[in-house]
C-alpha positions as a Markdown table, in Angstrom:
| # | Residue | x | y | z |
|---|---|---|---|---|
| 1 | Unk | 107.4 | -9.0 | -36.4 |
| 2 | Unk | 109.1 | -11.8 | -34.2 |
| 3 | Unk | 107.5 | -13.3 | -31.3 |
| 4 | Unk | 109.2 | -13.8 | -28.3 |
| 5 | Unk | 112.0 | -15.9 | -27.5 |
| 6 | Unk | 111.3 | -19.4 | -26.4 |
| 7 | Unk | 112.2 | -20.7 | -23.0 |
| 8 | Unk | 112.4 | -24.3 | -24.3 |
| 9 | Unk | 113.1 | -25.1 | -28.3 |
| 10 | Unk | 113.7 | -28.3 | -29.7 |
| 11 | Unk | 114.3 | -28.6 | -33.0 |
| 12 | Unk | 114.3 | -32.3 | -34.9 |
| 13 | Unk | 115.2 | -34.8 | -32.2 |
| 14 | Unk | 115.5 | -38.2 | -32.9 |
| 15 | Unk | 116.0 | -41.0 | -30.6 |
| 16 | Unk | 117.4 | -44.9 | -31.5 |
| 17 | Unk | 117.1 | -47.6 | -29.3 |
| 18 | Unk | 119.4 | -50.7 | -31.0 |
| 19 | Unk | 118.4 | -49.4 | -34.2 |
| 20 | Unk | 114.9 | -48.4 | -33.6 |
| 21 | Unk | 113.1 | -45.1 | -33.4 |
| 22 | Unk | 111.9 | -43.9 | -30.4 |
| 23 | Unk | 111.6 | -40.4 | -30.6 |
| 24 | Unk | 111.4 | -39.4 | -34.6 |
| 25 | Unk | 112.1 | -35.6 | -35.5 |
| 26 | Unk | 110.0 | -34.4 | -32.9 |
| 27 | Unk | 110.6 | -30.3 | -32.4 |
| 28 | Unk | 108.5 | -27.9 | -30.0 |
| 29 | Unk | 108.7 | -24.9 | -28.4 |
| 30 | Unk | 107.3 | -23.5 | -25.1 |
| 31 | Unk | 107.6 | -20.0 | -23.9 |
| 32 | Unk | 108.3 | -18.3 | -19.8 |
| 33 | Unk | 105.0 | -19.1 | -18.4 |
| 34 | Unk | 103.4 | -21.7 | -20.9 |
| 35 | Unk | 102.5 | -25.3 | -20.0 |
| 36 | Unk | 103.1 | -27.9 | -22.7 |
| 37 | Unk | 101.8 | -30.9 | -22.7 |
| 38 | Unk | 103.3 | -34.2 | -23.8 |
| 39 | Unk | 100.2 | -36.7 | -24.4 |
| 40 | Unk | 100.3 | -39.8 | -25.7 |
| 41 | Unk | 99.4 | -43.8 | -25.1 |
| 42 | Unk | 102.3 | -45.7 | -23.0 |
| 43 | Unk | 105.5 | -46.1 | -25.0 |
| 44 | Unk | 104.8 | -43.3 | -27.3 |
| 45 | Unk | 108.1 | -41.6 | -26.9 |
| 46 | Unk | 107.2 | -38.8 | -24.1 |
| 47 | Unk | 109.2 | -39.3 | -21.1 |
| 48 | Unk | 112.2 | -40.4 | -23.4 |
| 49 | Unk | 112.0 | -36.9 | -24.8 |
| 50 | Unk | 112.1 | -35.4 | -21.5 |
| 51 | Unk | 115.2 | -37.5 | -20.6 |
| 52 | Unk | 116.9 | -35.7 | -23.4 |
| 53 | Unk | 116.1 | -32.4 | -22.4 |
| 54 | Unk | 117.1 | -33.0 | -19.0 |
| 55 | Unk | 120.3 | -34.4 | -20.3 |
| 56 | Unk | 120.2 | -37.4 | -18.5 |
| 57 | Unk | 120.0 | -39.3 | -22.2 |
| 58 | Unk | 122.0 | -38.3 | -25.5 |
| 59 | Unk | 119.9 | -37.7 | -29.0 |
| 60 | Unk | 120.9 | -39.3 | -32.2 |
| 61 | Unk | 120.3 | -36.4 | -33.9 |
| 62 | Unk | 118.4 | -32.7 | -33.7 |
| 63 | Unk | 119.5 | -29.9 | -31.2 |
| 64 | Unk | 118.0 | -28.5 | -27.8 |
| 65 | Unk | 118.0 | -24.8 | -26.9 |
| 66 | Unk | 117.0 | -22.6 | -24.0 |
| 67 | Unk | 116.5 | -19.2 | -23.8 |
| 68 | Unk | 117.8 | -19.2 | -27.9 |
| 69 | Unk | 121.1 | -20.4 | -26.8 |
| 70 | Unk | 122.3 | -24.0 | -27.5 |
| 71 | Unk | 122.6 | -26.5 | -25.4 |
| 72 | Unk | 122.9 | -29.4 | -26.7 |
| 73 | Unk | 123.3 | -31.3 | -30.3 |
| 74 | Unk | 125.2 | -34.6 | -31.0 |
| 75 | Unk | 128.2 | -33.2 | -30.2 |
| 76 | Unk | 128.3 | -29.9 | -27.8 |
| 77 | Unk | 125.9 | -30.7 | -24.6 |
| 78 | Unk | 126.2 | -28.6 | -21.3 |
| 79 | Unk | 125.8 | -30.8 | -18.1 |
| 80 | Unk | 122.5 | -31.4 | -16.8 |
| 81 | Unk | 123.7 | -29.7 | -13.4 |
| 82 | Unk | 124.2 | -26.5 | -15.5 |
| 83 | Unk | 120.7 | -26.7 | -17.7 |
| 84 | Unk | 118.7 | -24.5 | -14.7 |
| 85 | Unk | 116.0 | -27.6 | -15.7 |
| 86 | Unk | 114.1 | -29.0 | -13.1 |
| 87 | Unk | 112.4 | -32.1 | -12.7 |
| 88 | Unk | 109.3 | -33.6 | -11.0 |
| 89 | Unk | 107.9 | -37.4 | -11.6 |
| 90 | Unk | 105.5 | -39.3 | -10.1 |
| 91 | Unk | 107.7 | -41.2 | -7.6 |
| 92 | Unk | 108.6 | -37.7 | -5.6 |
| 93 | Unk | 112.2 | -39.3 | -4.9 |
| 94 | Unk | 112.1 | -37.2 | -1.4 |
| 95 | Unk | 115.1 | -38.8 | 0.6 |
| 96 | Unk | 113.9 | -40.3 | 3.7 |
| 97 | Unk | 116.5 | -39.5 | 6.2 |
| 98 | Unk | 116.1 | -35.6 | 5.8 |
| 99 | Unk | 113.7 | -33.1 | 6.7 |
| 100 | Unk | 111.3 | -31.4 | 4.6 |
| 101 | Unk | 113.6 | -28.1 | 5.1 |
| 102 | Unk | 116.5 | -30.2 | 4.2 |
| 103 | Unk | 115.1 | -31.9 | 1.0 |
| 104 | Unk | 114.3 | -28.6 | -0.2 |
| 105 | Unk | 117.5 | -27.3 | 0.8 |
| 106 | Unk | 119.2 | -29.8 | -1.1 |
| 107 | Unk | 120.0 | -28.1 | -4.6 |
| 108 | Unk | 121.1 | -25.0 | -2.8 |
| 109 | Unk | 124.3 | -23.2 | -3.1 |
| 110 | Unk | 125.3 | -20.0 | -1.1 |
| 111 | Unk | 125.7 | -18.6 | 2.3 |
| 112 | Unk | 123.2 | -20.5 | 4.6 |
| 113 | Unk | 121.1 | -17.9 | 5.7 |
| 114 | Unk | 119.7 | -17.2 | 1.8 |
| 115 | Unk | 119.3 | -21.1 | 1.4 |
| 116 | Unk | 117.1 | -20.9 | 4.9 |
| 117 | Unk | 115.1 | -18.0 | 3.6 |
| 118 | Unk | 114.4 | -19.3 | 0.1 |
| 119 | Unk | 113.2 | -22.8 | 1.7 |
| 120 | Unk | 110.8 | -20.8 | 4.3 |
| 121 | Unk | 109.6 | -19.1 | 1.2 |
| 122 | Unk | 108.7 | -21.8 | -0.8 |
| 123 | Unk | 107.0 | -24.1 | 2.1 |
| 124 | Unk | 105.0 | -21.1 | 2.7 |
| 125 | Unk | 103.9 | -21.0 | -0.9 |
| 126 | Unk | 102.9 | -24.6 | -0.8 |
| 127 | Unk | 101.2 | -24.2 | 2.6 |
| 128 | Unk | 103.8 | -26.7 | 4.5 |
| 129 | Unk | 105.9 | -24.0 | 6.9 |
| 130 | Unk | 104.6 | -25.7 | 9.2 |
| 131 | Unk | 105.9 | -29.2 | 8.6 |
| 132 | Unk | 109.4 | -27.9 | 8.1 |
| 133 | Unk | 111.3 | -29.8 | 10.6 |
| 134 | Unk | 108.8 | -32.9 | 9.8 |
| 135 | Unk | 110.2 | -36.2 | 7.6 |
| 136 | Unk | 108.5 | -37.3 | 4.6 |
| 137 | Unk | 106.9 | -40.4 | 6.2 |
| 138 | Unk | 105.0 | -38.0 | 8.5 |
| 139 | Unk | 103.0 | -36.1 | 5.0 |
| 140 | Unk | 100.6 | -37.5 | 3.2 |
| 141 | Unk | 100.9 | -38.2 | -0.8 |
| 142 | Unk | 99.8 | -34.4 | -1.5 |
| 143 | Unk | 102.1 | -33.3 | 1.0 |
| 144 | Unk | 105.1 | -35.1 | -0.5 |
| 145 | Unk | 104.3 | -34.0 | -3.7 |
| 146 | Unk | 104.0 | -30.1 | -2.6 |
| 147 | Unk | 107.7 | -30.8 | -0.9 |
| 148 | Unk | 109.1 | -31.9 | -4.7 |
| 149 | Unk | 107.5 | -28.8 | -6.1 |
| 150 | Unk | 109.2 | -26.7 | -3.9 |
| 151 | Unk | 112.6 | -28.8 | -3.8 |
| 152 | Unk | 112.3 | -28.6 | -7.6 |
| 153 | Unk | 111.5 | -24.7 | -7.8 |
| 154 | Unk | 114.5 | -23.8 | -5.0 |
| 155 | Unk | 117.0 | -22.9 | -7.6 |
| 156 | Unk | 114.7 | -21.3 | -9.7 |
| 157 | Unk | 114.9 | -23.4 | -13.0 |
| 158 | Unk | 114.1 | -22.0 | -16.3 |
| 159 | Unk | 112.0 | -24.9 | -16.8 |
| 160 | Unk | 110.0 | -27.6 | -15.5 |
| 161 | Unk | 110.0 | -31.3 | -16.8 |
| 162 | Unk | 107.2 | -33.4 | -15.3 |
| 163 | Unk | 106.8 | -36.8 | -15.9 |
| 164 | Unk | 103.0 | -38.5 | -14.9 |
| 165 | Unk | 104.0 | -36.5 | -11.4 |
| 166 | Unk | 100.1 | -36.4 | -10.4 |
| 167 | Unk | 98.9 | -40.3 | -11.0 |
| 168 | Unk | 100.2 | -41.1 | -7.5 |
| 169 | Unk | 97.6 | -38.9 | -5.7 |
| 170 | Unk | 93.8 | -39.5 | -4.9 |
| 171 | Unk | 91.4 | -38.6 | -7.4 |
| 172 | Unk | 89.8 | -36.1 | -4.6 |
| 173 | Unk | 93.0 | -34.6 | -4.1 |
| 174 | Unk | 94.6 | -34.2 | -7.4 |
| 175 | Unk | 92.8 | -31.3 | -8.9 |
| 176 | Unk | 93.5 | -29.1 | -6.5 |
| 177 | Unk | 96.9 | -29.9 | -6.3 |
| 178 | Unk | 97.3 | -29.6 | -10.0 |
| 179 | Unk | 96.0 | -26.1 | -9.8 |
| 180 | Unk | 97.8 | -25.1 | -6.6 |
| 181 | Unk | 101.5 | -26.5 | -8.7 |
| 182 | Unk | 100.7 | -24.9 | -12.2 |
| 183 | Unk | 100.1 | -20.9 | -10.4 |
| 184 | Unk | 103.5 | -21.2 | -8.8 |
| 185 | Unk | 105.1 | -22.5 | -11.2 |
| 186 | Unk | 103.3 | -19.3 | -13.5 |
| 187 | Unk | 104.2 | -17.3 | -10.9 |
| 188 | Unk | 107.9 | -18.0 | -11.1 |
| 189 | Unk | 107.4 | -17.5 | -14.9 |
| 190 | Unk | 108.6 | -20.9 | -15.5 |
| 191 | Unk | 108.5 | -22.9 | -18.8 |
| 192 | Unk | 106.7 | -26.6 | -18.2 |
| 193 | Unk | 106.7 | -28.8 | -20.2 |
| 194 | Unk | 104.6 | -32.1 | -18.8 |
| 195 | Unk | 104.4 | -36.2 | -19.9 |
| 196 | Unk | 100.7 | -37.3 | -19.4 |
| 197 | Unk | 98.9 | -40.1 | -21.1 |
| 198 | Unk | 95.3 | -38.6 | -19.7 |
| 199 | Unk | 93.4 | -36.2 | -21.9 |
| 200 | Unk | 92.0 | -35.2 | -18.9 |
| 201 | Unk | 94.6 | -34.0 | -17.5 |
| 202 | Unk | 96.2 | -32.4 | -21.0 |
| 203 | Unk | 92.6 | -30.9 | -21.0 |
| 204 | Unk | 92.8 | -29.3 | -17.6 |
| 205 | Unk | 96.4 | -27.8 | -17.5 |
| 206 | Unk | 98.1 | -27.0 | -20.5 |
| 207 | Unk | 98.2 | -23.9 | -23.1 |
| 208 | Unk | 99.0 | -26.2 | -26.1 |
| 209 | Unk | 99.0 | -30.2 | -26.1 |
| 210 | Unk | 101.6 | -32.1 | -28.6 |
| 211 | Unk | 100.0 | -35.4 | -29.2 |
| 212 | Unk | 102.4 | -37.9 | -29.6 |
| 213 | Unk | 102.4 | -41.3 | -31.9 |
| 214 | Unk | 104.9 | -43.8 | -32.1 |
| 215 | Unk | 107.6 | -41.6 | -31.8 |
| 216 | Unk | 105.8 | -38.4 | -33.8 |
| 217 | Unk | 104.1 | -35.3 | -32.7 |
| 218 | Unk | 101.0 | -35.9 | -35.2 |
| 219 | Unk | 99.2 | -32.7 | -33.8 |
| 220 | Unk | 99.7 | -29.7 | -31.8 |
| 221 | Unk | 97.6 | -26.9 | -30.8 |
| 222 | Unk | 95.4 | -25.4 | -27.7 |
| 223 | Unk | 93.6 | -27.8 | -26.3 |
| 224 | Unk | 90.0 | -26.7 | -27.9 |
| 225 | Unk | 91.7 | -27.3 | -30.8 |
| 226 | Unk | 93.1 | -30.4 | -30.6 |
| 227 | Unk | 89.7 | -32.0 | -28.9 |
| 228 | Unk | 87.3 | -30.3 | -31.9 |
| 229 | Unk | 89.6 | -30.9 | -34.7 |
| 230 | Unk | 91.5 | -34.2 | -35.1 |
| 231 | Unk | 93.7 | -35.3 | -37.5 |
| 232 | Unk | 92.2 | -38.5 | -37.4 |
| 233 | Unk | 89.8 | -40.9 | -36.4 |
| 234 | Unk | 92.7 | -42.0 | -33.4 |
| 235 | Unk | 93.7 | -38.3 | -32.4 |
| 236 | Unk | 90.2 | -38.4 | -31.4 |
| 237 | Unk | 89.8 | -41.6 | -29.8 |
| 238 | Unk | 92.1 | -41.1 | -27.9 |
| 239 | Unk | 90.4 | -37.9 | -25.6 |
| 240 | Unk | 86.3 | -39.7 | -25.9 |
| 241 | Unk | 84.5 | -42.3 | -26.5 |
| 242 | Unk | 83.7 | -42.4 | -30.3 |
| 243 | Unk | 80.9 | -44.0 | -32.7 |
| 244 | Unk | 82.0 | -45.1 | -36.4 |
| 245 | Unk | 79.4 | -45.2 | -38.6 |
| 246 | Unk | 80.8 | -46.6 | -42.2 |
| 247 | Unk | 80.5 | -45.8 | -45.8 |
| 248 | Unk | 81.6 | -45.6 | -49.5 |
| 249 | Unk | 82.0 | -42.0 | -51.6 |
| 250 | Unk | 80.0 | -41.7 | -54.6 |
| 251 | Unk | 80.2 | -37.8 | -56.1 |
| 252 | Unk | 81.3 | -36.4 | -52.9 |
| 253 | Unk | 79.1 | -37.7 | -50.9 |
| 254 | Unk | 78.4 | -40.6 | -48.8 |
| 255 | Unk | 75.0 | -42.5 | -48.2 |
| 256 | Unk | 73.9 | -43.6 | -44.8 |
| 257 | Unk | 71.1 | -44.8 | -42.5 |
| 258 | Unk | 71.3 | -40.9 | -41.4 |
| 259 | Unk | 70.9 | -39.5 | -44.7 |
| 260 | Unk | 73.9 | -38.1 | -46.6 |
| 261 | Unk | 77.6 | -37.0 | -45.7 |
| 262 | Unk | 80.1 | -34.6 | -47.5 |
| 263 | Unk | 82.9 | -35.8 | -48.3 |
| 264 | Unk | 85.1 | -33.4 | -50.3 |
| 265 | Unk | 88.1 | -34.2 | -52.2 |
| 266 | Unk | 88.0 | -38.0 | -51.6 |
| 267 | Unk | 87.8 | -40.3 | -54.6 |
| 268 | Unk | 84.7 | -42.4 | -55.6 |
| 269 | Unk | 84.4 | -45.8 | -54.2 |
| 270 | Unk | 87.1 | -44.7 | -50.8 |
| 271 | Unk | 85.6 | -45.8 | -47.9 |
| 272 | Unk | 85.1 | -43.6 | -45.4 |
| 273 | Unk | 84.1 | -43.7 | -41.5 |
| 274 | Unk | 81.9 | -40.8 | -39.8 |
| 275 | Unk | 82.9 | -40.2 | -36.6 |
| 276 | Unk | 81.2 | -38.6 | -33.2 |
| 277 | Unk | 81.4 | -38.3 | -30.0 |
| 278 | Unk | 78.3 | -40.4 | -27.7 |
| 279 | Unk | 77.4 | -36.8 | -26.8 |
| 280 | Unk | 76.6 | -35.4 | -30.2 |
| 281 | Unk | 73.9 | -37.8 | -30.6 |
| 282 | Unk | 70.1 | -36.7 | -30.1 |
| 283 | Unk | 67.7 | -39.4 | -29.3 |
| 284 | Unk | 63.6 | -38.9 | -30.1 |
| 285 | Unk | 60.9 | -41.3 | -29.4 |
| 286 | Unk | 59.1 | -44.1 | -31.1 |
| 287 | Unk | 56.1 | -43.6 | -32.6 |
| 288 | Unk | 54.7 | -46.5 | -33.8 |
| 289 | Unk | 57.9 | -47.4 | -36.1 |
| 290 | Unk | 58.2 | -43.9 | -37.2 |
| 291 | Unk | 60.9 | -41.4 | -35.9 |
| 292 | Unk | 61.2 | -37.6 | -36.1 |
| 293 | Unk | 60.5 | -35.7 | -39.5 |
| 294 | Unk | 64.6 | -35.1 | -40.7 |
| 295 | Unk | 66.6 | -32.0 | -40.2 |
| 296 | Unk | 69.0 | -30.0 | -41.7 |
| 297 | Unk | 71.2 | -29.9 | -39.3 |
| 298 | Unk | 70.6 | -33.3 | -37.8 |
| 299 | Unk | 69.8 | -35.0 | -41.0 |
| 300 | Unk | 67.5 | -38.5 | -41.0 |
| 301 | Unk | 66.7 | -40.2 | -38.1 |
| 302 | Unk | 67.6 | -43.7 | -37.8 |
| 303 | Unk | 66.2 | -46.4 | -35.5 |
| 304 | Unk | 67.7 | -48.6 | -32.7 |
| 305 | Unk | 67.1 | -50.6 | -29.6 |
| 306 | Unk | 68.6 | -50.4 | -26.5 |
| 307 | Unk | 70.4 | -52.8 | -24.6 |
| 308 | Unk | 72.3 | -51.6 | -22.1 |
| 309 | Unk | 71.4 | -47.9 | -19.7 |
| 310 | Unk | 73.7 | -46.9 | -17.3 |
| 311 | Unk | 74.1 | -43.6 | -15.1 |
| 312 | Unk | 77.0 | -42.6 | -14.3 |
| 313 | Unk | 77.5 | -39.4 | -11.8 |
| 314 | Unk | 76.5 | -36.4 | -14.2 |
| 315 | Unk | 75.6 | -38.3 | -17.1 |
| 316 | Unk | 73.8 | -41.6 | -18.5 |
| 317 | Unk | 75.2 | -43.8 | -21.1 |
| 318 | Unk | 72.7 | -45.6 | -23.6 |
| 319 | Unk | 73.8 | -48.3 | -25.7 |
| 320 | Unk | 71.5 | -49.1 | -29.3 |
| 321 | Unk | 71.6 | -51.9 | -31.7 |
| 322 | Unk | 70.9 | -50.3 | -35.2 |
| 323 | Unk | 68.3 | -52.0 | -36.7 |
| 324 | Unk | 70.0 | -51.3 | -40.2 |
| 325 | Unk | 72.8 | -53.1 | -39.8 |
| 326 | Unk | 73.1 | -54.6 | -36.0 |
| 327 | Unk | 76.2 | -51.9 | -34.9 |
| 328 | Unk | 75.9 | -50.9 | -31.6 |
| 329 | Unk | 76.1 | -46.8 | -30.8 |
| 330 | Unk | 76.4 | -45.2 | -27.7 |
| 331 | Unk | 75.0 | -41.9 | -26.7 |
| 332 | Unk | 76.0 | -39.9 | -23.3 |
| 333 | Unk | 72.6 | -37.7 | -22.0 |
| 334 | Unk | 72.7 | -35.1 | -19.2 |
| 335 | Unk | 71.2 | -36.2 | -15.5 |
| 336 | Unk | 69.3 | -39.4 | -15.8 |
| 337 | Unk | 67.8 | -41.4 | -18.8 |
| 338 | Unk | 67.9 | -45.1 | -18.1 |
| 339 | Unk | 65.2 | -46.7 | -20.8 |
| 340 | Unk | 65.3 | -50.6 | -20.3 |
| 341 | Unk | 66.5 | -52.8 | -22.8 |
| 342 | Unk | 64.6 | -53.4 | -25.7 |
| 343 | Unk | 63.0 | -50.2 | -26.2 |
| 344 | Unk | 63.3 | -48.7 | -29.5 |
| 345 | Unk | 63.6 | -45.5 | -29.8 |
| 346 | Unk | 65.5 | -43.0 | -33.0 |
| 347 | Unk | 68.3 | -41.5 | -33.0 |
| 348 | Unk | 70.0 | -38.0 | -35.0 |
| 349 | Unk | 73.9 | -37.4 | -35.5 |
| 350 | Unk | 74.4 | -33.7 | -35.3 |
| 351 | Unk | 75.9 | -33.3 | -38.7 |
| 352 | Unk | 78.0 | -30.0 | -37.4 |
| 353 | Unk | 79.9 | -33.0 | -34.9 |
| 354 | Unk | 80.3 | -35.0 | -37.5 |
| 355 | Unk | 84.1 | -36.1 | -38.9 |
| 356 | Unk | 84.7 | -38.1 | -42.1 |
| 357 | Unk | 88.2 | -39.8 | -42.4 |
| 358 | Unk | 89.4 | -41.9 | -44.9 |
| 359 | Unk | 88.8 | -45.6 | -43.4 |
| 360 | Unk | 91.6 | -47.6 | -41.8 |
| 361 | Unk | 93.4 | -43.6 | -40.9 |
């Protein structure tokens, strides 16, 4: 049975820049209603991809469809006036000389009466009808931004392009506003498709995150998926802080400090790294140089001193120095733990947390 139609398809972009790739085969989808998210380090190849889809920039090669219906490939492209796309980045572009009814007002056609309406509408769904006749230099940033929204959602667009359009605001106010934007924009059944580089953010809004790589989607799927199973020792680096604990495959398996590691299907003598999260790591006490009897699940305990403790808000980080082989591991605990340097204490990697990759992926 076929799903529904896509709001937003792209199939196979590609992107040159004097001979070098920028955006390489990249194809999504998103459907009415769904928020995708673009994530990726600075320079990745995200907001160049939106620029294409808005039809502000040309592709080298691939095709761009909304609502099934082309438009645009390397030769037929409908104007960007014409695409019903609209955009939101993190400079709000409001113009400065007109009104907050006026800036909304701006990408209206039709009789003035039904542009008036639709503007009182929308301020009232962002909670500004009452700033209507103010300028922009009179809001503050969240006001601004809560003008864009609704300039950017007065002619109804199919979709929603927005480019980093949060990092402007205060940390206090940007959750809020984040939530407040994405049920409108729900509401109005609109397709978004957003350009972040935080995996906080990708965390907090979207229904499926696209991680992007030097040009490449490397991974795609809801966000519980993408956080507990990355392609690779990077895909997860890139949403937490990560330990790497190194070692060589003989039959399978993979000796360490912490006992033994599948690794199936990898050849003898590959080295391999084991990889988890600070907050996956169990920490027992010292008892005159012997640690906790092992576990299946967290395997053999392995000893370390500390040398560095800090809390921070809802959480305390504890660095150790390995006594096996002088690396230095960090574990995140709940509330506060700050053991002064130099204590030794033991430490278990839950073996269910655990990732082995292929070293140097």
């Amino acid at each position: 049975m076929q799903g529904p139609t896509p709001r937003l398809e792209i199939r196979n972009v590609t992107r040159r820049y004097d001979g070098r790739l920028v955006v390489h085969d990249v194809s999504l989808q998103v459907l009415p209603g769904q928020v995708m998210c673009l994530l990726g380090p600075s320079g990745c190849g995200k907001s160049t991809t939106l620029r294409m889809i808005a039809g502000v920039e040309m592709q080298d090669a691939g095709e761009i469809h909304v609502d099934g219906k082309l438009i645009c490939d390397t030769i037929f492209r409908v104007p960007p006036e014409r695409r019903r796309i609209g955009l939101m980045f993190q400079d709000f572009a409001l113009f400065p000389h007109l009104s907050v009814a006026e800036n909304v007002a701006f990408g209206l056609n039709g009789p003035k009466r039904a542009r008036r309406a639709r503007v009182v509408e929308l301020l009232e769904r962002v909670h500004l009808a009452h700033h209507i006749d103010a300028y922009p230099h009179e809001l503050s940033g969240g006001e601004q931004q809560r003008v864009a929204l609704a300039r950017a959602l007065a002619p109804r667009p199919r979709i929603m392009l927005m480019d980093e359009p949060f990092s402007g605001l205060d940390n206090r106010l940007r959750d809020g506003i984040r939530d407040e934007t994405l049920d409108i924009l729900r509401e109005e059944d609109t397709a978004v498709l957003l350009v972040t580089h935080e995996p906080e953010e990708a965390m907090r809004m979207a229904d499926q995150i696209a991680l992007m790589r030097d040009g490449r989607i490397v991974q795609q799927g809801a966000p519980y998926n993408v956080y507990n199973a990355p392609l690779d020792r990077s895909a997860m680096a890139f949403f937490s802080e990560i330990n790497v604990i190194r070692g060589t495959v003989r039959g399978a398996l993979t000796e360490t400090p912490f006992g033994q590691f599948l690794a199936p299907g990898v050849p003898d003598g590959q080295a391999v790294e084991i990889v988890i999260r600070p907050q996956h790591i169990k920490i027992d006490f010292d008892r005159n140089g012997r640690g906790p009897n092992p576990t299946p699940l967290d395997g053999t305990p392995a000893r370390g001193v500390v040398t560095r403790a800090r809390f921070m808000g809802s959480e305390s980080l504890v660095e150790f120095r390995m006594d096996h082989d002088g690396s230095l591991i960090k574990v995140s605990v709940p509330n506060v733990f700050l053991p002064k340097p130099g204590k030794p204490l033991w430490l278990m990697i839950r073996r269910d947390r655990c990732f082995v990759f292929p070293a140097g992926t």
